[in-house]
C-alpha positions as CSV (number, residue, x, y, z in Angstrom):
1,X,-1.6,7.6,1.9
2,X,-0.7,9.3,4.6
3,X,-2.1,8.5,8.3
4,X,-2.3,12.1,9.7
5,X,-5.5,12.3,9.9
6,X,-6.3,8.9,10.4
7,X,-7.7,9.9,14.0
8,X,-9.8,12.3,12.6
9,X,-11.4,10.2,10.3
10,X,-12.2,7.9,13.2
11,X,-14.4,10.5,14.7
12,X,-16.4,11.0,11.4
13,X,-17.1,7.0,11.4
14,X,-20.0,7.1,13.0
15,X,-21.6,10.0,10.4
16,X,-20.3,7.6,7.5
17,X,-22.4,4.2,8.8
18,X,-25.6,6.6,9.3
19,X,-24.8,8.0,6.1
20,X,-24.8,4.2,4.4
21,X,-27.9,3.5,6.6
22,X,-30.2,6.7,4.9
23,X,-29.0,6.0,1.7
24,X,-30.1,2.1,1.8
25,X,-33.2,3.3,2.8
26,X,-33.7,5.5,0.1
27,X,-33.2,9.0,2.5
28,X,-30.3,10.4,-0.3
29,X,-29.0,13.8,1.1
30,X,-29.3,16.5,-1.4
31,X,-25.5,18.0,-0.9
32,X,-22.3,16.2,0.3
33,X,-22.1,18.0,3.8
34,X,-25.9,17.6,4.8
35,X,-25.7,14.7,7.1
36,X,-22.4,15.8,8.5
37,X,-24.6,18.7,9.5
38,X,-27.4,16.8,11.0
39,X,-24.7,14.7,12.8
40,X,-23.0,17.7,14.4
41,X,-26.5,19.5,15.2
42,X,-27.7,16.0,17.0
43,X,-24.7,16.0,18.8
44,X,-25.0,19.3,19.9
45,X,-28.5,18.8,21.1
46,X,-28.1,15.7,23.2
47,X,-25.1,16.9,25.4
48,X,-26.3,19.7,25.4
49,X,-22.7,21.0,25.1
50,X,-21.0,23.9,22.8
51,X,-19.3,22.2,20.1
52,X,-16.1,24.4,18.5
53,X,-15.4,25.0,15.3
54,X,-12.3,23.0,15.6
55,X,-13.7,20.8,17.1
56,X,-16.3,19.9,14.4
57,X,-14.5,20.7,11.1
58,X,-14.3,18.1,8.5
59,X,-10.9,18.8,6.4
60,X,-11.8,15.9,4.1
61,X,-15.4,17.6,3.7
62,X,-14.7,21.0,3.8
63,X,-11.7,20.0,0.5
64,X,-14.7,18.1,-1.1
65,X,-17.2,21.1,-1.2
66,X,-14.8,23.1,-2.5
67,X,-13.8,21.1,-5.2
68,X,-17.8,19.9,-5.9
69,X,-18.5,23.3,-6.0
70,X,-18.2,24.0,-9.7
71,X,-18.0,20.3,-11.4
72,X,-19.8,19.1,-14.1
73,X,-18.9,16.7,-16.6
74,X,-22.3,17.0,-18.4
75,X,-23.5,13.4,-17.8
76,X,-21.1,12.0,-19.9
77,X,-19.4,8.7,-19.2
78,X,-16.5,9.1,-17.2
79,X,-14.1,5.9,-17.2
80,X,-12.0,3.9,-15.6
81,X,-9.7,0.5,-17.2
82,X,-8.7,-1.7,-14.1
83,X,-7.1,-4.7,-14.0
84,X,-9.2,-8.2,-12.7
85,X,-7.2,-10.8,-12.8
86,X,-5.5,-9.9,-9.6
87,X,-6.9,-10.0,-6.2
88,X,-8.4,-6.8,-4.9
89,X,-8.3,-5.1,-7.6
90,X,-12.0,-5.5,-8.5
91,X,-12.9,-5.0,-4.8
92,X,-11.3,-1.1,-4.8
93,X,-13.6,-0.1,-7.9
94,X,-16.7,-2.3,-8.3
95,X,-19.3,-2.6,-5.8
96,X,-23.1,-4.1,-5.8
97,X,-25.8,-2.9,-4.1
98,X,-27.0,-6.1,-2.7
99,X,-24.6,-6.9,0.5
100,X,-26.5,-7.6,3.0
101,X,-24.1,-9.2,5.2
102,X,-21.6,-7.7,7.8
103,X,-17.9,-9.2,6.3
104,X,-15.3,-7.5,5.9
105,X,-15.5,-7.8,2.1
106,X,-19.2,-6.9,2.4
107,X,-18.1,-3.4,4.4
108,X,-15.9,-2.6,2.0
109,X,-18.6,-2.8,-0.9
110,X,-20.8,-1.3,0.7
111,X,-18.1,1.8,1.1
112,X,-17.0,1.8,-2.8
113,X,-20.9,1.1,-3.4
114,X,-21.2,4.3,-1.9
115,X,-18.0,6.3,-3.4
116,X,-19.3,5.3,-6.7
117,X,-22.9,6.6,-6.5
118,X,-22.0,9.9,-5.0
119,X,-19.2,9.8,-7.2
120,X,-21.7,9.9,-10.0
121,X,-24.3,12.2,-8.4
122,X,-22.0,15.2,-6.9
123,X,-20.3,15.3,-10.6
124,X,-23.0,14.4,-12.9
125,X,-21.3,12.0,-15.1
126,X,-21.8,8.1,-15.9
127,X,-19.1,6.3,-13.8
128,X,-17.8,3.4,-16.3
129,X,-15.7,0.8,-15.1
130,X,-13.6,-1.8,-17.8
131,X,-11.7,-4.7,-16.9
132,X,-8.8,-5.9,-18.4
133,X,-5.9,-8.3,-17.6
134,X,-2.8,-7.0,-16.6
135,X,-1.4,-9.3,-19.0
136,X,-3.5,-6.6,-21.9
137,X,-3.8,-3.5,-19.8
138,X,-0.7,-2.0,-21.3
139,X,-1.9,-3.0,-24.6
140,X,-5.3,-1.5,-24.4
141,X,-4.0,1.9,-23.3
142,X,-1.8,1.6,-26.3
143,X,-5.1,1.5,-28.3
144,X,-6.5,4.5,-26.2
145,X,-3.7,6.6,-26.6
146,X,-4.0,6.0,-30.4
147,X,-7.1,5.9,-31.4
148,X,-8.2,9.3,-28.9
149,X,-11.7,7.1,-28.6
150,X,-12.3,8.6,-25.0
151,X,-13.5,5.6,-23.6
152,X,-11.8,5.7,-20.0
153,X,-9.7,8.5,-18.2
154,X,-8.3,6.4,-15.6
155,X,-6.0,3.3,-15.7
156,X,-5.1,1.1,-12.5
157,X,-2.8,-1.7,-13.0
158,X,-0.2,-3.1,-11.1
159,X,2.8,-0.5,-10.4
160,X,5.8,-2.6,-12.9
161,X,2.8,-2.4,-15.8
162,X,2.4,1.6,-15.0
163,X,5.7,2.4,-15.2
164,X,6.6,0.2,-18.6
165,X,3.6,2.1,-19.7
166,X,5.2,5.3,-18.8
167,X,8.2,4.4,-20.2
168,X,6.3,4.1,-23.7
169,X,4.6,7.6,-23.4
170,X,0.9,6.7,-22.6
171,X,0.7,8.3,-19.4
172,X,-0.2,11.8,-18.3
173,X,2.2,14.1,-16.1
174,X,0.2,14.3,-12.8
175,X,1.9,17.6,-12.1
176,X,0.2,19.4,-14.2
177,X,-3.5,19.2,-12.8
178,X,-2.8,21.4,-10.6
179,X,-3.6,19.3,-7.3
180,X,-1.9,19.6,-4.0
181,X,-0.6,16.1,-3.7
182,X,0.8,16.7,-0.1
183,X,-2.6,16.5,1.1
184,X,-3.3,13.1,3.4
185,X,-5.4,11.7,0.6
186,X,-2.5,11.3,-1.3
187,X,0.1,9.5,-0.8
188,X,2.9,11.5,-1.4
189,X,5.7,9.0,-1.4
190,X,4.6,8.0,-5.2
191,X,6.1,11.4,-6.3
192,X,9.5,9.9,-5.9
193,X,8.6,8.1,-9.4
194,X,8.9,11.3,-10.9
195,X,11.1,11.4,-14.1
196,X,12.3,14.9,-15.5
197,X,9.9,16.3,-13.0
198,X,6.9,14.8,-14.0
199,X,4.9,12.3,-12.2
200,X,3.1,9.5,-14.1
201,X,1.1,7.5,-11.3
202,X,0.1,7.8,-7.9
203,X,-1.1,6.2,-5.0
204,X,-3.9,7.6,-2.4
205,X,-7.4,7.2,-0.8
206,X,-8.4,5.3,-3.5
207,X,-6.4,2.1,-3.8
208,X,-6.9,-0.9,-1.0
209,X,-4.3,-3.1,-3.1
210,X,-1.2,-1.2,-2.3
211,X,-1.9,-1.4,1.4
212,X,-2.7,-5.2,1.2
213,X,0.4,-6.0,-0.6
214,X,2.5,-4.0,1.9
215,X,5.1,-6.4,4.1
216,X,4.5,-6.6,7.9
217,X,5.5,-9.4,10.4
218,X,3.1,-11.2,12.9
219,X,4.6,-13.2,16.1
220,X,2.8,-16.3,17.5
221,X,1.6,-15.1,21.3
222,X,1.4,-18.8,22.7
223,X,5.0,-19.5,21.1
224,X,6.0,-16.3,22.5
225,X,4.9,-17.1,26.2
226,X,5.9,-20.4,25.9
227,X,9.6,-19.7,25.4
228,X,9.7,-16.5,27.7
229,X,10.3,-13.4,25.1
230,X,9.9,-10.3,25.6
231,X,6.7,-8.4,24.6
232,X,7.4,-7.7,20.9
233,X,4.9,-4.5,20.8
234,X,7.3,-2.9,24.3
235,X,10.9,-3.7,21.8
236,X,9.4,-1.8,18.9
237,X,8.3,0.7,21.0
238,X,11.6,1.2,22.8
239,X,13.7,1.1,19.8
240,X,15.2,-2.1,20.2
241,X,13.5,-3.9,17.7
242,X,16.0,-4.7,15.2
243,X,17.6,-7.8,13.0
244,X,20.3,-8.5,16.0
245,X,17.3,-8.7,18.0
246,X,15.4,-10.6,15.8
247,X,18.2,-12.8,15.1
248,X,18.8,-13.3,18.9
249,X,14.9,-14.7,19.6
250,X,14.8,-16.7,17.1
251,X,18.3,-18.6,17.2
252,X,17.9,-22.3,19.2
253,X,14.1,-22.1,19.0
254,X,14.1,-24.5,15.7
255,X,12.6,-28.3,16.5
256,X,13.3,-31.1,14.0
257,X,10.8,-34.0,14.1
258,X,12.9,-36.5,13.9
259,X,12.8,-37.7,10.7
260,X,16.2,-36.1,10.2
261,X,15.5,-33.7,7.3
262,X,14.8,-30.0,8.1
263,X,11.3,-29.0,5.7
264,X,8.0,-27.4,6.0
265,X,6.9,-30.5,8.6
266,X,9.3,-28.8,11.3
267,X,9.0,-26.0,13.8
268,X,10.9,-23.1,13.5
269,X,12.0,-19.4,14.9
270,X,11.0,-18.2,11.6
271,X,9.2,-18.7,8.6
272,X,9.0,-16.4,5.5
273,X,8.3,-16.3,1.8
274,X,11.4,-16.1,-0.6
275,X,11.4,-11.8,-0.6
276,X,12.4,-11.7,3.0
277,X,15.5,-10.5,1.8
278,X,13.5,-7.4,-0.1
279,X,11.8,-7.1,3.1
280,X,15.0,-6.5,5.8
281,X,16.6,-4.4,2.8
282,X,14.0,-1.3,3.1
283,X,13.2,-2.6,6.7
284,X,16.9,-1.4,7.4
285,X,16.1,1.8,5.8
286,X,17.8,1.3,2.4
287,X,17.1,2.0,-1.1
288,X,18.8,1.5,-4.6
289,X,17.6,4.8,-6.5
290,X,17.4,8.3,-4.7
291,X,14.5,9.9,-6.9
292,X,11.8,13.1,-6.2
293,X,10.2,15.7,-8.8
294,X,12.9,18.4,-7.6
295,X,15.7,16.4,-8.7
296,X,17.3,16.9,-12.2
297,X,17.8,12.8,-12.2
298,X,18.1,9.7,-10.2
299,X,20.9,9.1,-8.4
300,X,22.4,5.7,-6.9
301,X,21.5,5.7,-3.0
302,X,24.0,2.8,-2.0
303,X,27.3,4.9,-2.0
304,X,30.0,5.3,1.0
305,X,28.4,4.9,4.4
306,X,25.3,3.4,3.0
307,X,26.7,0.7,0.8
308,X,28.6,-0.5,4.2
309,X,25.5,-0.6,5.4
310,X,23.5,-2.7,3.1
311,X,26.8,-5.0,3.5
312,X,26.4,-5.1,7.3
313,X,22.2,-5.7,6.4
314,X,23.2,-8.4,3.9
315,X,25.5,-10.5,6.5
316,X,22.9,-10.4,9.4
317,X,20.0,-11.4,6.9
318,X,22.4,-14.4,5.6
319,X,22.5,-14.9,9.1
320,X,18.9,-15.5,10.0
321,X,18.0,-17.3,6.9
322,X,21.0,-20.0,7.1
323,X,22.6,-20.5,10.2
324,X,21.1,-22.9,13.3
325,X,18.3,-23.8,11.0
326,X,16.3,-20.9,12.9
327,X,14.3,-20.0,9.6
328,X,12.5,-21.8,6.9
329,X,12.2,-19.9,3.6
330,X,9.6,-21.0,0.9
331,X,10.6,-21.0,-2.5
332,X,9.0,-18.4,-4.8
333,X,6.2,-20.9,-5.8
334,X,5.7,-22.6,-2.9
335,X,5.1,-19.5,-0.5
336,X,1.7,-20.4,1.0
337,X,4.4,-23.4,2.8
338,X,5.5,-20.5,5.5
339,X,2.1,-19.8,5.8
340,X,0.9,-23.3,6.6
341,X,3.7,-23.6,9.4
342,X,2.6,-20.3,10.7
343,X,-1.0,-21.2,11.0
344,X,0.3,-24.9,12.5
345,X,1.5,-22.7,15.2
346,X,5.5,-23.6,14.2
347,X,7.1,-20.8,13.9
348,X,7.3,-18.1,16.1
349,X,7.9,-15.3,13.5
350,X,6.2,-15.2,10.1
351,X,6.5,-12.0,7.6
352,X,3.8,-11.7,4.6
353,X,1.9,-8.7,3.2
354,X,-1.1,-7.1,5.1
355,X,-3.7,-8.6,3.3
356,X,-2.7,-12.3,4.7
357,X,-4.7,-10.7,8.2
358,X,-7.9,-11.7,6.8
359,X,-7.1,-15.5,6.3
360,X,-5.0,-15.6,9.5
361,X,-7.8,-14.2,11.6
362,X,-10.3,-16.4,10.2
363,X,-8.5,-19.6,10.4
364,X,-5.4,-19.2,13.3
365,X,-6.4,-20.9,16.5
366,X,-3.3,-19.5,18.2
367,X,-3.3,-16.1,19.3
368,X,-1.3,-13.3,17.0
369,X,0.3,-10.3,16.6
370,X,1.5,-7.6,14.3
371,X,5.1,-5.9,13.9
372,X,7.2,-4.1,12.1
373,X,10.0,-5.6,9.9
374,X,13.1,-5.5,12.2
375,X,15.3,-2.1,11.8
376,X,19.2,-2.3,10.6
377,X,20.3,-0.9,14.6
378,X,19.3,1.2,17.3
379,X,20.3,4.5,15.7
380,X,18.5,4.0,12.9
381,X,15.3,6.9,13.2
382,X,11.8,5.0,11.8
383,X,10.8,1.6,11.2
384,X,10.4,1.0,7.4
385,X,9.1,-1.4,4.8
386,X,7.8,-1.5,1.2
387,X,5.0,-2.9,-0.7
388,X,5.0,-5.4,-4.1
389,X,5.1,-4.3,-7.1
390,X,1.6,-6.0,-7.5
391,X,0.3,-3.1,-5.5
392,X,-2.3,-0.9,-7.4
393,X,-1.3,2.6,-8.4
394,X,-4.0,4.9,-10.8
395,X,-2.8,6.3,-14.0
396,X,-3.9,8.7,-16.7
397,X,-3.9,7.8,-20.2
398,X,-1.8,10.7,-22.2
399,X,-5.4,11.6,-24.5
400,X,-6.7,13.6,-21.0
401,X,-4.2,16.2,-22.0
402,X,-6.5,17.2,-24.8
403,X,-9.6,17.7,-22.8
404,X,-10.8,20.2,-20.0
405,X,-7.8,19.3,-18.0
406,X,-9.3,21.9,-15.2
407,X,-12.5,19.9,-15.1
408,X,-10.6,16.4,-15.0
409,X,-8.6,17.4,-12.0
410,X,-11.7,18.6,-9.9
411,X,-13.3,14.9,-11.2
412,X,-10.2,13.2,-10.4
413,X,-10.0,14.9,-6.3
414,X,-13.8,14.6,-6.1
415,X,-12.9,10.8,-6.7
416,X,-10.0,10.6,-4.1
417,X,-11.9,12.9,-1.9
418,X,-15.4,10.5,-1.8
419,X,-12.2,7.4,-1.3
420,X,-11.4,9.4,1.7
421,X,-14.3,9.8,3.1
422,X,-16.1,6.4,2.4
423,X,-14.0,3.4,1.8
424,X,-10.9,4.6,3.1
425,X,-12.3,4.4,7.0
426,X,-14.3,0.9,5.8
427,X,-10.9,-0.7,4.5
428,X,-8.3,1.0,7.2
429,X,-10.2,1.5,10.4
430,X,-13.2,-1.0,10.0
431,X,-11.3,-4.0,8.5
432,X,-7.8,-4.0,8.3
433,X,-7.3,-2.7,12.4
434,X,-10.4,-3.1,13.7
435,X,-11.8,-6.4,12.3
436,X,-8.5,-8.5,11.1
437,X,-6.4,-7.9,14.8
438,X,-7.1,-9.0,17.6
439,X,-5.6,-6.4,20.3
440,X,-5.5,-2.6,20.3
441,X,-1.5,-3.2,19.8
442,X,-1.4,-4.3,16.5
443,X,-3.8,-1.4,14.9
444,X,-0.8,0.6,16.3
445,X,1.6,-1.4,15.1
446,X,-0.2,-1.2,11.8
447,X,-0.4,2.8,11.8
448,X,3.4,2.9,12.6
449,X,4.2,0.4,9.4
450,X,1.9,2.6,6.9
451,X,3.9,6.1,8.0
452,X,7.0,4.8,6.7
453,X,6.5,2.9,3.1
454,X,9.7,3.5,0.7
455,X,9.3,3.8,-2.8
456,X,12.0,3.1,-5.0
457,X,12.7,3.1,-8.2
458,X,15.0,0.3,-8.0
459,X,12.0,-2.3,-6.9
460,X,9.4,-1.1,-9.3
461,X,11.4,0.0,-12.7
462,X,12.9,-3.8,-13.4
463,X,14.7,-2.5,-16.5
464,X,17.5,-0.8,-13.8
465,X,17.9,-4.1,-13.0
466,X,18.1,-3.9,-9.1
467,X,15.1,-5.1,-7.9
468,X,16.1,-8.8,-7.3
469,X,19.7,-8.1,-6.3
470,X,19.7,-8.2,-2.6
471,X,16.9,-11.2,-2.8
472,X,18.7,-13.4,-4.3
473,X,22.0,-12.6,-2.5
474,X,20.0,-13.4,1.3
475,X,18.6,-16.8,-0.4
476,X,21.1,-17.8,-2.4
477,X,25.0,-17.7,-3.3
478,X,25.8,-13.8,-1.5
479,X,26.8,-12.1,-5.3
480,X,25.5,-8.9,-4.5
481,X,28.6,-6.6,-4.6
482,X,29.8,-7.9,-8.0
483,X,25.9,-8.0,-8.7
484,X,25.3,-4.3,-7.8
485,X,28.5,-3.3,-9.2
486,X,28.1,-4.7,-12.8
487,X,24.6,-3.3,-12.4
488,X,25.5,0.1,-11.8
489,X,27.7,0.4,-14.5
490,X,24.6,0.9,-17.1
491,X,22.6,2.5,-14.3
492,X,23.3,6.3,-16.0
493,X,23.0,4.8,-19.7
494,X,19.4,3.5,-18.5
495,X,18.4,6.8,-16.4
496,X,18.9,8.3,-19.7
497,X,17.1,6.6,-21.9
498,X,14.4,6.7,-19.4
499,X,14.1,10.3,-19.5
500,X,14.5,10.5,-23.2
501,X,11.4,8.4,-23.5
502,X,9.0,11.1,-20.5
503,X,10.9,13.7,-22.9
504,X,12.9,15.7,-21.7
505,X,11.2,19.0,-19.8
């Protein structure tokens, strides 16, 4: 999603909590915009002050009363298949009406709680949600798709399940709904995905998983202090945050314990999970596929100047991860290792995915803060990163197409719109900045990371066969331009087949 209005959703907090407040104590309002309106009047009244126009209008509300205007699904159930065997996945669509405590978790419930029941109310239909595994989510949309039974009109699933399942024709083409997707309750970087200019899933207001899964770095303060380095937050903001940098800090800062072998007991510049090489690749700015709804067909992104950069990218990350022992890297399985060290307070630097700010704030002695991932140089224009391709994405099975496909797409914005408005503030401005950091720096640092998320085709389609390729070369034996080249070979053959099986437009 983008952060645009992020400030302006801020100001609106306050109306949201008293809005939670009358509705736990039974005081419902009869249309979506009445409390807004009772907030704005009581402002008025106690200042004592004029209050614009501008300076009171709700985009967020003034979209949802339009779109609430003239929905109706009749009562009828209205659902939704999500995956729950991965975390937060459950948290983003079922709620209870029972939290009574003041958690983060328990504010975020409370918010989808919320969603869900206006949800329900403002378009008069039976909100059903179905769990599935994301080992048989493919599988049951298969038996959707098939059978027509109606049962749900939403699928979210992890983004390398939604995209095999677009692959095999079960999805519906976003596109045609009708809905401005530029607007900051979507997040327009999933049109990128689109394939003979149709889009098959996308990202917005309503998923909390793909923020949680996206890749940020945190710094130890103590550590920081104690060996004299610069104030991380003034570097990014000065441009000079990048892997030279990084590399610089972070070389000679390693301590062995004297039992002569260098593992997870020792202290470190550094500490990461295995996908740190993923993670400097888009941090630089890079990207295997080049994709968007205008273009006729992907097209490889690492040609001429850029592949000399990923080459330069690929040297300086081989660089931090072997030489001077500056940086331990846990294997895939063993990731929670870099963690551990991290929490020990033996590394300096440690790079995870956002969600990892809920454990370190409840459990780090040491002080911490929140980065970026390092840029490829100077010149290079915004700080970047990416998210896993665990991160959540919503889908449409293909059977919607046969319905009031008007009606669905003012259901579907009503539901991104009430995501807005409710549990995106609880989960972005509560929690994740608010709750889970522990200066005003790092909720900055956190707004500059979400502007710039790439999506590519290249992390999330694994039958291109690029997704691992610059990994592996960081950790391991550097094979990535015989790698990329063998890969590329087939890349047209498989662009291809991929649009054969959208069909074609």
């Amino acid at each position: 999603m983008s952060l645009t209005t992020k400030k302006g959703i801020s100001l609106f907090l306050c109306a949201m909590i008293l809005l939670s407040t009358m509705i736990a104590c039974g005081q419902q309002p009869s249309s979506p915009s009445d409390t807004d309106d009772q907030q704005s009047g009581a402002a008025e009244d106690t200042n004592d002050t004029v209050v614009t126009e501008a300076e009171t209008k709700d985009p967020v509300q003034d979209a949802l009363d339009q779109v609430l205007s003239d929905v109706d699904w009749e009562g009828k159930d209205f659902g939704i298949l999500y995956v729950s065997d991965i975390s937060g996945y459950t948290e983003e669509i079922e709620a209870s009406p029972d939290s009574n405590d003041s958690s983060s978790s328990a504010v975020i419930n409370d918010a989808v709680y919320e969603r869900n029941t206006l949800f329900e109310e403002y378009c008069h239909l039976n909100f059903v949600k179905i769990p599935t595994t994301s080992a048989m989510a493919g599988t049951d949309l298969k038996a959707e798709v098939m059978t027509k039974t109606g049962d749900f009109h939403l699928v979210s699933q992890n983004t390398s399940g939604t995209a095999d399942s677009a692959l095999s024709g079960y999805l519906y083409n976003y596109l045609n709904l009708g809905i401005d997707y530029e607007k900051p309750w979507w997040d327009s970087g999933t049109l990128d995905f689109a394939l003979n200019g149709k889009v098959f899933f996308m990202d917005g207001s309503f998923n909390i998983v793909d923020d949680d899964v996206t890749y940020v770095m945190f710094f130890n303060k103590d550590l920081r202090a104690e060996h004299k380095v610069a104030d991380p937050y003034e570097t990014v903001k000065n441009g000079d945050w990048t892997l030279d940098t990084f590399n610089a800090i972070i070389s000679n800062l390693s301590v062995e314990n004297g039992n002569g072998v260098w593992d997870e007991n020792d202290t470190y510049g550094f500490a990461s999970p295995h996908t740190i090489g993923t993670s400097f690749f888009y941090g630089a700015g890079l990207q295997y596929v080049i994709n968007n709804r205008t273009m006729d067909a992907p097209e490889l992104a690492l040609t001429g100047a850029k592949m000399e950069i990923a080459l330069d990218v690929l040297a300086k990350a081989r660089s931090i991860v072997h030489d001077n022992n500056s940086s331990y890297i846990a294997e895939g399985t063993e990731f929670r290792k870099a963690k551990e060290i991290f929490l020990d307070g033996r590394s300096l630097f440690y790079t995870e995915v956002a969600s990892y700010l809920r454990s370190l704030n409840g459990s780090m002695e040491a002080e911490y803060g929140v980065v970026p991932i390092p840029k490829y140089n100077k010149e290079q224009e915004k700080y970047s990163t990416w998210r896993s391709a665990m991160g959540s994405t919503l889908s449409i099975p293909s059977t919607v197409g046969s319905m009031d496909v008007e009606m669905f797409a003012k259901v579907l914005e009503a539901y991104c719109l009430l995501s807005e408005k409710y549990v995106r503030p609880a989960y972005y401005d509560i929690m994740l900045t608010t709750r889970n950091v522990r200066d005003p720096e790092s909720a900055d640092m956190l707004d500059l990371i979400f502007e710039n998320r790439i999506y590519d085709m290249g992390a999330y389609f694994e039958v291109l066969g690029f997704n691992t390729l610059f990994l592996k070369s960081v950790k391991e034996e550097d094979t990535f331009t015989s790698s990329y080249k063998s890969v590329s070979k087939t890349f047209e053959k498989k662009i291809s087949r991929l649009l054969e099986s959208v069909g074609r437009s």
